[in-house]
N, C-alpha and C positions, 0 to 999 in steps of 0.2 A: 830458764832462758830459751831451750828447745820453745816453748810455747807461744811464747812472746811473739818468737822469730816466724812462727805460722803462723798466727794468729795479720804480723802483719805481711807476710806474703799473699795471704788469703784475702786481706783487705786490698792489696794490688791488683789482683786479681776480678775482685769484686769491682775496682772501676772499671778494668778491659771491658768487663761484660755490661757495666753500667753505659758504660759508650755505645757497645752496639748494643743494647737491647732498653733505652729507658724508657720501655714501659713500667718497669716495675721494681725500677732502682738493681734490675739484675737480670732480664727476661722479659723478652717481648711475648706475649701467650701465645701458643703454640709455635713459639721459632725455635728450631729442634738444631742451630747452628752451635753447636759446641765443639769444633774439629779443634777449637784453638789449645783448650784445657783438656784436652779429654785423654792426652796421654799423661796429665801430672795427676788428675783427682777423676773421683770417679760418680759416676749418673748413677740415679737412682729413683726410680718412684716412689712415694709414700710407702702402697700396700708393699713394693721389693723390699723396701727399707727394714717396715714394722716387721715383717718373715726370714728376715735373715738373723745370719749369727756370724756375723763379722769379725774376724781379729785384726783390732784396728791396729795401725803401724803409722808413726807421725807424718811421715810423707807421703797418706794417701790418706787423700779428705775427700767429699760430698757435693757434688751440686745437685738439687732436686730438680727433675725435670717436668711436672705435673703443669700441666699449662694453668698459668696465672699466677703458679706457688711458686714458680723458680726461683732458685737462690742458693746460696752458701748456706750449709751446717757445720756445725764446728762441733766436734766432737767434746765431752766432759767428762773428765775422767775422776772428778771428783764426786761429783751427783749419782746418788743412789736412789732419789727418790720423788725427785718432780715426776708428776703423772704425764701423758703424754696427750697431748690439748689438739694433736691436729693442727697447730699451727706455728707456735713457738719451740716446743718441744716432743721430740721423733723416741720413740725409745723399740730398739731393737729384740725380736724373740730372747735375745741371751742377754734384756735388761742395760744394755747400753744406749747412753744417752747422748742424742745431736740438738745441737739448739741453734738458733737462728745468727745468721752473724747481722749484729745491725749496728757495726764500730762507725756508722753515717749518721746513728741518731735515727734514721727515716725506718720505718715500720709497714709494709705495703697494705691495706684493707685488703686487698686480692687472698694474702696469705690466710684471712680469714674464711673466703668464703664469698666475699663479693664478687659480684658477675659485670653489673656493668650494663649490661645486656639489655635496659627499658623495661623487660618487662618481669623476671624475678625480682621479687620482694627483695632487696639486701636489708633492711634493717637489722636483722639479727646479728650478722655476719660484724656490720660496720659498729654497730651497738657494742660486741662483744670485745672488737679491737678498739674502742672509746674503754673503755672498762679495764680492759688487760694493761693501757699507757698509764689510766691513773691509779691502779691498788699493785706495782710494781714499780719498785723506786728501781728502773733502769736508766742504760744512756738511751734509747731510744726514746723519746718524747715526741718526732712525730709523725702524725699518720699520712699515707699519701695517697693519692685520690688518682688513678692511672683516668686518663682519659675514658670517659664513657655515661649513660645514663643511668643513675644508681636509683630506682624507684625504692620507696619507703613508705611501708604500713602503719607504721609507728612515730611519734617522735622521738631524734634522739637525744639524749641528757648527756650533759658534760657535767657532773656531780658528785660526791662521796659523801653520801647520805651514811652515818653510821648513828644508829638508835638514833632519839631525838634532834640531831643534829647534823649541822653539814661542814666536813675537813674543806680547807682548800684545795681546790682544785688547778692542774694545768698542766696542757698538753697542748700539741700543734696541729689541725688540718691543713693540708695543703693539697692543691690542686696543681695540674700541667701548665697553665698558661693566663694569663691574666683574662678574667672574665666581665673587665669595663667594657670590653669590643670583643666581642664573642667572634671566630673566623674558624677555625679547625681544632679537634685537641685539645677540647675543658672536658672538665667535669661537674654536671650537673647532677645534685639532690631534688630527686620530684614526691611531695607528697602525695597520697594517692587519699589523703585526706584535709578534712578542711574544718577544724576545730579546735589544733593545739597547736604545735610550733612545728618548724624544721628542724632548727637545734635550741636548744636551752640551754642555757650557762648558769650554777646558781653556786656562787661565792667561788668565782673561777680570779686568780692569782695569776696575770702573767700568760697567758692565753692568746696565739695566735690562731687567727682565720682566714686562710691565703688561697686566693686562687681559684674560687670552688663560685658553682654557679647554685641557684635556688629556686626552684620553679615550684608554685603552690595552682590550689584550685579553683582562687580567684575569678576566673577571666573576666567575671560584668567587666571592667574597666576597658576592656578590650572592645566591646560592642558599642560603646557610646560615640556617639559624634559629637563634632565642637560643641552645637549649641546645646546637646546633653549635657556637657560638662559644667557648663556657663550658669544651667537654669535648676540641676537637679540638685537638692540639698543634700546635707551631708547624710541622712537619715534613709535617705534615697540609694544613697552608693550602697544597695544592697544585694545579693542573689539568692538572698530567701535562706538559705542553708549557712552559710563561711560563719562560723563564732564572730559577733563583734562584740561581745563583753569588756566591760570599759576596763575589767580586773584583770583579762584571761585573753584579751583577742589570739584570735590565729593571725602567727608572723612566723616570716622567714626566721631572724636570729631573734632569740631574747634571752636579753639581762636579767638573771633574780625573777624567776617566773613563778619559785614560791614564797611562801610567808607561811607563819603561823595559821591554822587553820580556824584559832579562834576568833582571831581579827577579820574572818572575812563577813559580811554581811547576810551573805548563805553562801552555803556548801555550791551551790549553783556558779558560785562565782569565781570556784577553783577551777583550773582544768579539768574537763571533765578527764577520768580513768587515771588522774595522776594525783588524786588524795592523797596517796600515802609519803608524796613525797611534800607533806605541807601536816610534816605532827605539829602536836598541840607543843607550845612555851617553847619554841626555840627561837636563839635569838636574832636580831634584825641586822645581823653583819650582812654586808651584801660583796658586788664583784669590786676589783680593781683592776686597774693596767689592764686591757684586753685591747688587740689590734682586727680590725676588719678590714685587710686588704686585699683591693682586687679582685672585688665579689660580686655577682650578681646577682641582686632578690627581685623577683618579679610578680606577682598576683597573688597578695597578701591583703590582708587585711590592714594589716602594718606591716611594710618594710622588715623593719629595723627597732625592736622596741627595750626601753632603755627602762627596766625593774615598773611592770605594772603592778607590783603587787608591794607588799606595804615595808619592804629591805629600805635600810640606808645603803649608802655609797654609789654602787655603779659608776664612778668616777674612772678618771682617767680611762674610756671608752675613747679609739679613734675609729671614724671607717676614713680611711683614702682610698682615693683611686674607684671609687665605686660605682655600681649602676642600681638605683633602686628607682625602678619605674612600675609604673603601670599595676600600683597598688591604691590602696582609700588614699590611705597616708603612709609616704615614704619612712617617716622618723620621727620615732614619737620619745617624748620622755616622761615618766610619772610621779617623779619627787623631786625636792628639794637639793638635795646633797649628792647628787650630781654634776658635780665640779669637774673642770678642765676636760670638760668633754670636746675633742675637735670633729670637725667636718672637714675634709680635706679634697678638693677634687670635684668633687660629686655630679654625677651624670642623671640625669630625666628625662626620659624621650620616649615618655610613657604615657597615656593617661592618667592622670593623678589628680584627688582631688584635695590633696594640703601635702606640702611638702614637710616641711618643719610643724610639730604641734606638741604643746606642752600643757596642754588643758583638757582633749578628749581622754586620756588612758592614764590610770594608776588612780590610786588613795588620794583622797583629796586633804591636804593639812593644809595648817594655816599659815604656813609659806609659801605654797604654789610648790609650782617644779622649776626645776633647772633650764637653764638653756643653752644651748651648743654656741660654742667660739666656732663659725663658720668662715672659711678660707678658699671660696674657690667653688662656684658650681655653674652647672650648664643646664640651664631649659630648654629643649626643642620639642615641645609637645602640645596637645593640648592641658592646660592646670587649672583648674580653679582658680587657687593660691597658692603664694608660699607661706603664707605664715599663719600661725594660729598660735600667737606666743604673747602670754602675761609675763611681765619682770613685776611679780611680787615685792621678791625680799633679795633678788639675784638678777644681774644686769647679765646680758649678752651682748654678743656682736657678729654684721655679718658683712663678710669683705668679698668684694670680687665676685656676685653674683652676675651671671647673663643670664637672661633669660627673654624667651619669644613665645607667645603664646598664653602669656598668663593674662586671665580675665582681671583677677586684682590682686594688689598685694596679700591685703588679706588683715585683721587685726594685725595691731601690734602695737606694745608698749606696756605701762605700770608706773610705781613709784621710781624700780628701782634703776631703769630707763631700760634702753635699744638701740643700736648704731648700727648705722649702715654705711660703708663705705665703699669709695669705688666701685659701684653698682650701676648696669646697666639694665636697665627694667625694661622690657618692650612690652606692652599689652596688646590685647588681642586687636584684630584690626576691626576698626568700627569702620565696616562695611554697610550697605542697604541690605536688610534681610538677616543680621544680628544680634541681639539684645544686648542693650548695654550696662556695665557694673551699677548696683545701690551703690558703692563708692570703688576707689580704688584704694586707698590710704584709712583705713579705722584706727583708732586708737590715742594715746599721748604718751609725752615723757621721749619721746622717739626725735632723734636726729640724723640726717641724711648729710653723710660731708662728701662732695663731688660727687655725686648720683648723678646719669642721668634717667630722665623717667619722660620714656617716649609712647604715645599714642602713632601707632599707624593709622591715620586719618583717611577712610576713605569717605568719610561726608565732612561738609564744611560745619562748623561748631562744634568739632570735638572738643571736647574737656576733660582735665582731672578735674577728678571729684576728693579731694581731698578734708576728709571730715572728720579729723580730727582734731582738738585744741591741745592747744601746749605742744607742737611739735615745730623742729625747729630744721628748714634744708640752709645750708652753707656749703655755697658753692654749684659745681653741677650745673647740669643744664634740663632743660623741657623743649619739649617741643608744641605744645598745647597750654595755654595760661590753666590758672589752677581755678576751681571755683571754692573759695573760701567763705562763703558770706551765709550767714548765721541768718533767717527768717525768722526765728521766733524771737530773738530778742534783741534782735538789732546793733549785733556786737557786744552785748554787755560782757559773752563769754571769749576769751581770748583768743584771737585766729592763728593758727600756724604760723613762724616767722619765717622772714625768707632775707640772706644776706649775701652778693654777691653769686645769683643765680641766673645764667644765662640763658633766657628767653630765646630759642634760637631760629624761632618760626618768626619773632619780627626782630631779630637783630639785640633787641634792648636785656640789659638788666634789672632784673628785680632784688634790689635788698637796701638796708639800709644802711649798710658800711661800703655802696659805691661809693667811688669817689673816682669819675673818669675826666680826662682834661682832652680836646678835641681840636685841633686847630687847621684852619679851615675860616673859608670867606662867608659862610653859613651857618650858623649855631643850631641849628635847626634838623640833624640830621643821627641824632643818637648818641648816646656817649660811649658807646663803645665803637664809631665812627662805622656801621656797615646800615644803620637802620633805626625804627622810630624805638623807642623805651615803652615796655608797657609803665604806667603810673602805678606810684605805690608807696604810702607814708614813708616820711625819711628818702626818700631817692632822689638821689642829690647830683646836679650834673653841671660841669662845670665845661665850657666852650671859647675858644680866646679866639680873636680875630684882628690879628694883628698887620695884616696888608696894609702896605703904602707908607710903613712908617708910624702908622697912627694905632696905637691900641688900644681895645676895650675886650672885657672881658668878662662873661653872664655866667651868671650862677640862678641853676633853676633848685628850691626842693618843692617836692611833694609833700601834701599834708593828707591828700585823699587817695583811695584805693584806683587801681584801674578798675575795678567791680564796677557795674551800674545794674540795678536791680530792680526792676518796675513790676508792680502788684496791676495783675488784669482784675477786669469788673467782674465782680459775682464770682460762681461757685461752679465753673462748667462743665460738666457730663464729660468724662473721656471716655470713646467707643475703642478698644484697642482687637488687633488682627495676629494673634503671636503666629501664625503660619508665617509670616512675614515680617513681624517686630515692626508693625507701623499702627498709627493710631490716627485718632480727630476729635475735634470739639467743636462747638457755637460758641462766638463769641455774645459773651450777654449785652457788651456796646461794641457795634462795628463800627465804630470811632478806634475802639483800639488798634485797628489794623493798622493804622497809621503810626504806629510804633512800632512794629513787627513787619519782618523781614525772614526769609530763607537762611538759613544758617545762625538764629537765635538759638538759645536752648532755654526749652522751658523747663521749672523747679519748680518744689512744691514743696509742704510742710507737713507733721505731723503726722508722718507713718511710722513704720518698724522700719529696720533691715533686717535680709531676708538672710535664710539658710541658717546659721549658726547664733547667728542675732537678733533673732527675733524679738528678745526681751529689749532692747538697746533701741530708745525712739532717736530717730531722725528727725532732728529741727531743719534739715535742708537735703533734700531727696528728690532725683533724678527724676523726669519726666519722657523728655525725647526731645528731638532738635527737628525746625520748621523744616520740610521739604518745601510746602507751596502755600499758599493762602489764597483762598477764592472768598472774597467779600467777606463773609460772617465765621467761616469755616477755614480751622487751622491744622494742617496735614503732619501729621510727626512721622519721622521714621526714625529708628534707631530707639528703640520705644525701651525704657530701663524697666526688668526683670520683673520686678515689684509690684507694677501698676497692672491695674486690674478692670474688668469691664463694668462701666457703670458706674466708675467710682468718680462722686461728685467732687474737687477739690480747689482750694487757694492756689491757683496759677500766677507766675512771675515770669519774668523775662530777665534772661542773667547776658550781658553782654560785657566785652570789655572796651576799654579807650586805650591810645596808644600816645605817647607826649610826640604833638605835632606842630609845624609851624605854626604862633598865630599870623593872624590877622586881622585888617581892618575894615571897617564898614557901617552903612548906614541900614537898618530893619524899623519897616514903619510897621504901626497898628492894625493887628488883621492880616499882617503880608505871611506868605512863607516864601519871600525870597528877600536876600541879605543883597542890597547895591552896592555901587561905588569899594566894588573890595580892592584891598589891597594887600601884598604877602603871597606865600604861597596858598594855592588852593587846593584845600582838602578832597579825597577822590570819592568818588560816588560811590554810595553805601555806608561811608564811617560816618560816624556818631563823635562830632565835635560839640563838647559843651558847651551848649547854649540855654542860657539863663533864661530866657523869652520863650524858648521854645519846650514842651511836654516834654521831658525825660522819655530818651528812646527817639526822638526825635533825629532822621538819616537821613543824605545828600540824594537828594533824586537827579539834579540835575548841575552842570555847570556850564559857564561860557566865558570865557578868560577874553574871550572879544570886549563881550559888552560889561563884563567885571561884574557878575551875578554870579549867585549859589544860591539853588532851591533847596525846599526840604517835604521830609514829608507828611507836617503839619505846620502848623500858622502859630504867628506869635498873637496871645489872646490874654498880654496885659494891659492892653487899650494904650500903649504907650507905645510912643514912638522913641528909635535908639540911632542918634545920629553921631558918626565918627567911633561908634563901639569898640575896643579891643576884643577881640574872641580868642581865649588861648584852652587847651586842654587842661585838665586837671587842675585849674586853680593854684598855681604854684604860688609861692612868696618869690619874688625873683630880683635879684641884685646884679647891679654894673660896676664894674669898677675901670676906669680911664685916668690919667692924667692929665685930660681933656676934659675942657666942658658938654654939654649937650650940642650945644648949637656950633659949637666946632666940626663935633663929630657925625651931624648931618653933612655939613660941606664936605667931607670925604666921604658920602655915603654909605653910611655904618646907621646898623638898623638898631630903633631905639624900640624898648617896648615897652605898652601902656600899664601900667601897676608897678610899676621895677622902683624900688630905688636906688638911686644913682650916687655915687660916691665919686669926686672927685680926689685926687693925689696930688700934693707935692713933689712933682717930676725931679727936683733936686736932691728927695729923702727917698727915694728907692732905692734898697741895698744892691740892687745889681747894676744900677746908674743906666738900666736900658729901658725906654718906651715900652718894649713888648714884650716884657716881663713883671707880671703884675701877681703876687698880690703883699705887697713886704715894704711899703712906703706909710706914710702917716696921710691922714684925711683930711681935705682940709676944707670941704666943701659937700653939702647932700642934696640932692633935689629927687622932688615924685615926677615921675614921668607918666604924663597924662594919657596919651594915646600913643598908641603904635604908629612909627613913621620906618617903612620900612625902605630900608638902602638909600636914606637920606631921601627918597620923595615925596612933597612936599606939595602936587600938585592936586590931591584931592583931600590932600586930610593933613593940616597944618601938625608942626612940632611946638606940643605946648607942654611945656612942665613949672612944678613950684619949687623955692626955695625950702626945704627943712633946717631944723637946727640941728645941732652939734654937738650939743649940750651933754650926750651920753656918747661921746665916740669912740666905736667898734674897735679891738685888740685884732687886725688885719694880719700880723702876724700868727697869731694864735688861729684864727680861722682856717688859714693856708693851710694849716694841716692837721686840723679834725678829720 
């Protein structure tokens, strides 16, 4: 009972002095302030300790005073025979024995031997106190890292290697202060080498990593500028020396660093000087439960690396809260059965050239590797990419990404899919004197729900390059229409789908499950009421215009893309400038220039993509976007990464269209100007479908005086087009009124040419009201000839036919597809 009783006095104790002194959970190194204790227990230095001959008496106990070691011993009056380690246990000339009080669980590395200091080696010190936590089943479990720079010649193992095999392992580091925002008071591990790890876990159990910072000998990462990052491959991020072995890299933390050593493919491909801890036939149990919070890894090769070597498990791995910047690759994984891995937090404000990668590092089987449930990150840097992830046989997902600064997303996708949710993507800004991504989006299987995915535009014709098939965005927004459109085979492979995606650079959405209702004396004005819609199969826009009493109501869909794609003549020379990321070409007919304009973007066919994908052709790959055009000669800047000088190629012209008012008019043979218009008129530059006119064909000029619109080529089917409707995208487009046509001229309600028109039974509307349309029975069809807009009638008469009836449309039913 006596014992007990001191035991927890001395633990009382042990907090007074925890409070003032926590550097070292009992003593701040050299603070020699112990007036408080010093009439109940009594000071001691080591050598006083080991040279005395003490007759101990239970009310007079030990503090050690040796700067860095201070702390409570507790006397053992039962031990005869633990030897005396210098750290945990003191044994006096007359064979009495004091051992550590650690009733907190916490263990100080100081008491080993660490300094701290930047520039003593502590590995040994901290190695020895790694070692002492795991082959003693005590209550102290963990180690504590006092504020300071611990440099390390060695890496250290978290491991219980016994003959051919490895025990589970687990123990705690922990540092002073959380190391996501480094500001005063962490603790930092510096490698003073660059070929194995900072620490290794191998079949670690339950394993926490807190607080502690990582600094390796990386730095290339540190020396590169933006357009370094953007243009060097991955084979590139190198500094000639750092291990990048796809089995072995040198990383801050790693999981399961060894394997069997028969499995490896050479001896080369182990760490090097750490053979022995990879005997031959042991088995491929690997880690579980391990936490990394509040860590910082910086100039690695890898971050963070999740078992490159040929173990199962590694599962249940968390980092939150974390900083891993300014490495190749932040976080890597190398197998399969790597489950419930999270990411939580995660910080980048680093140079980095793949954040997430599950394809460069570890054993390659025929599952692929795992991939992180990601929750939460921050890009402020320059990146490459974030991804480099296959879903073989195992789906991921990544929620709540921000990021600024990344060149592209990067691969991503598989069979067994990828999601991305609530994600805000900014890519790097396409300035003049930039290179722009081979894509930004690689891959399939991959869905985006509410993303948005924004280009900061500083040239006009920015674009996502989005080139992958089978991927599906719902929801979300863009700021830059997508370029989707297949060159080599002309859509036969399936494009990207998109549903309910706010276009928000012109107001419209793109998907096929719109369904927007607009009301308003104009139909003409977006269906999400701010602006034009880009066009795009299935985009379906519904508009009511029910002033004065009198209603009608237009239903536009789309059957064609907003994409417009024109193939230039011949095979032109591009001369390109990467000092400046601009280029030029001759055109082989200067007729084409009449299709081209300043802020096109030219595409091309049949290269590679660059860096990692090399093997992976490009049926539709980035060229650069028009600066200027001088007669024959067409000026690019923003010149995509890829292209190369001299190289001959099939040039296109990708533009898009936007759903705009039509209107009407008379275009004769030979003309390039459209008379007698009528509607709104489209603004100079846009590219209004016109059938007469070459594809690419743009408004030069207008005059709403004289009711002309020029272009800037001629209509050259030798046929004259009088009273035309001109509408974008070719819609199928439907009216529904209670009203006839020629009623609804006399209240000036705009009819338009190709619609068909459906009359109702004003009696059979379920809501009994005029201007609520669409729930009455039909009881009348006619084709509406031409466009007569707001009932005017002075240049271009209201002509339409009778249809029959004969199949009449379930109106009900439509309302709410």
């Amino acid at each position: 009972m006596k014992s007990l009783l001191l035991i927890s006095f001395l633990c009382c104790l042990g907090n007074i002095l925890s409070a003032q002194k926590p550097d070292d959970r009992g003593a701040r190194p050299g603070d020699k302030d112990t007036s408080i204790i010093s009439h109940i227990i009594s000071q001691q230095t080591m050598s006083g300790l080991r040279n005395s001959r003490p007759a101990y008496f239970p009310d007079k106990n030990l503090y050690l005073t040796d700067p860095g070691r201070q702390g409570f011993l507790v006397y053992d009056p039962g031990d005869k025979t633990t030897p005396d380690d210098s750290v945990m246990t003191l044994v006096t000339a007359n064979g009495l024995r004091f051992k550590r009080n650690t009733d907190n669980g916490t263990i100080n590395i100081k008491w080993f031997g660490a300094t701290g200091n930047g520039s003593t080696d502590d590995w040994y010190p901290i190695q020895k106190a790694i070692n002492y936590v795991l082959n003693n089943n005590t209550p102290g479990r963990t180690l504590y890292f006092p504020p300071g720079n611990y440099k390390i010649g060695r890496p250290l193992i978290i491991a219980r290697l016994q003959g051919s095999s490895f025990n589970q392992a687990s123990i705690n580091l922990v540092g002073p202060s959380n190391s996501k925002n480094i500001a005063t008071g962490f603790a930092q591990i510096i490698t003073t080498f660059n070929n194995t790890f900072a620490i290794g876990i191998q079949k670690g159990k339950g394993i926490l990593i807190k607080d502690l910072a990582f600094s390796g000998q990386f730095t290339f990462p540190n020396k590169l500028n933006p357009i370094q990052v953007d243009t060097l491959s991955f084979k590139e991020w190198t500094d000639r020396s750092s291990r990048d072995n796809p089995l072995s890299p040198y990383s801050g933390i790693v999981i399961d660093p060894f394997s069997d050593s028969t499995v490896y493919p050479n001896n080369s491909d182990m760490y090097p000087g750490l053979h022995a801890y990879c005997p031959a036939g042991f088995s491929r149990g690997g880690s579980t439960s391990i936490q990394i919070v509040g860590c910082s890894v910086k100039n690695f090769i890898v971050g963070v690396m999740i078992t490159p070597s040929n173990q199962q498990n590694g599962e249940l791995i968390d980092v939150i809260d974390c900083d891993i910047s300014s490495n190749k690759v932040a976080y890597a994984i190398g197998q399969a059965q790597s489950k419930e891995c999270h990411v939580s937090r995660l910080k980048c404000w680093g140079t980095t050239h793949t954040i997430f990668d599950n394809v460069s590092y570890g054993f390659k089987h025929g599952d692929g590797a795992g991939i992180p449930m990601v929750d939460g990150v921050n890009i402020a840097s320059a990146v490459k990419q974030l991804c480099r992830i296959q879903a073989a046989s195992f789906g991921g997902s990544f929620r709540n990404v921000y990021a600024e600064g990344l060149f592209r997303l990067g691969f991503v996708g598989g069979p067994a899919t990828v999601s991305f949710e609530d994600c805000q993507i900014d890519f790097a800004t396409q300035d003049p004197g930039i290179p722009y991504p081979d894509f930004y989006v690689l891959g399939l299987g991959t869905t985006f729900h509410d993303c948005m995915l924004r280009i900061y535009p500083g040239v006009p014709g920015a674009r996502l390059i989005l080139s992958g098939t089978n991927n599906h965005y719902d929801g979300g927004t863009t700021n830059a229409p997508p370029i989707t459109v297949n060159l080599d085979n002309n859509g036969v492979y399936p494009n990207p789908s998109f549903s309910n995606m706010n276009m928000y650079y012109s107001g419209g959405i793109l998907g096929s499950s719109n369904r927007g209702v607009i009301m308003g004396a104009s139909p003409f004005r977006g269906s999400n009421g701010t602006g034009t819609d880009p066009l795009y199969p299935g985009n379906t826009s519904f508009f009511r215009d029910a002033s004065a009493g009198v209603g009608v109501t237009y239903k536009f869909t789309y059957g064609s893309s907003y994409e417009r794609t024109i193939r230039l003549s011949g095979e032109p020379v591009v001369h390109i400038n990467k000092s400046n990321w601009t280029a030029y070409f001759k055109l082989a007919a200067v007729t084409d220039n009449h299709l081209l304009k300043p802020g096109d973007f030219i595409l091309t066919s049949g290269l590679h993509y660059q860096d990692q994908f090399t093997g992976t052709y490009a049926p539709t790959y980035p060229v650069g976007i028009i600066q200027r055009i001088g007669h024959d000669t067409v000026y690019l800047q923003s010149l995509a990464y890829g292209i190369g000088e001299g190289m001959a190629l099939h040039l296109y012209m990708n533009y898009f269209v936007n759903e705009e008012a039509p209107f009407t008019g008379d275009l004769a043979a030979g003309s390039n100007t459209i008379e007698h218009v009528q509607g709104v008129f489209p603004p100079v530059g846009s590219r209004p479908d016109i059938p007469m006119l070459p594809a690419g064909s743009y408004v030069t000029a207008i005059n709403t005086a004289a009711g002309t619109i020029s272009f800037s080529s001629s209509n050259k089917t030798r046929r004259s087009f009088a009273d035309y409707t001109f509408i974008n995208g070719y819609p199928m487009i439907e009216m529904y009124s209670s009203y006839d046509p020629a009623y609804l001229q006399q209240y000036n309600k705009t009819l338009i040419g190709g619609a068909d028109f459906y009359r109702y039974d004003g009696a059979d509307i379920n809501s009994r009201e005029f201007d609520y349309l669409i729930s009455g029975t039909p009881i009348e069809k006619y084709k509406i000839l031409n466009t007569n807009i707001k009932g005017d009638t002075s240049l271009h008469k209201l002509r339409y036919l009778p249809l029959s009836l004969s199949n009449p449309l379930n109106m009900e039913k439509q309302q709410h597809n």
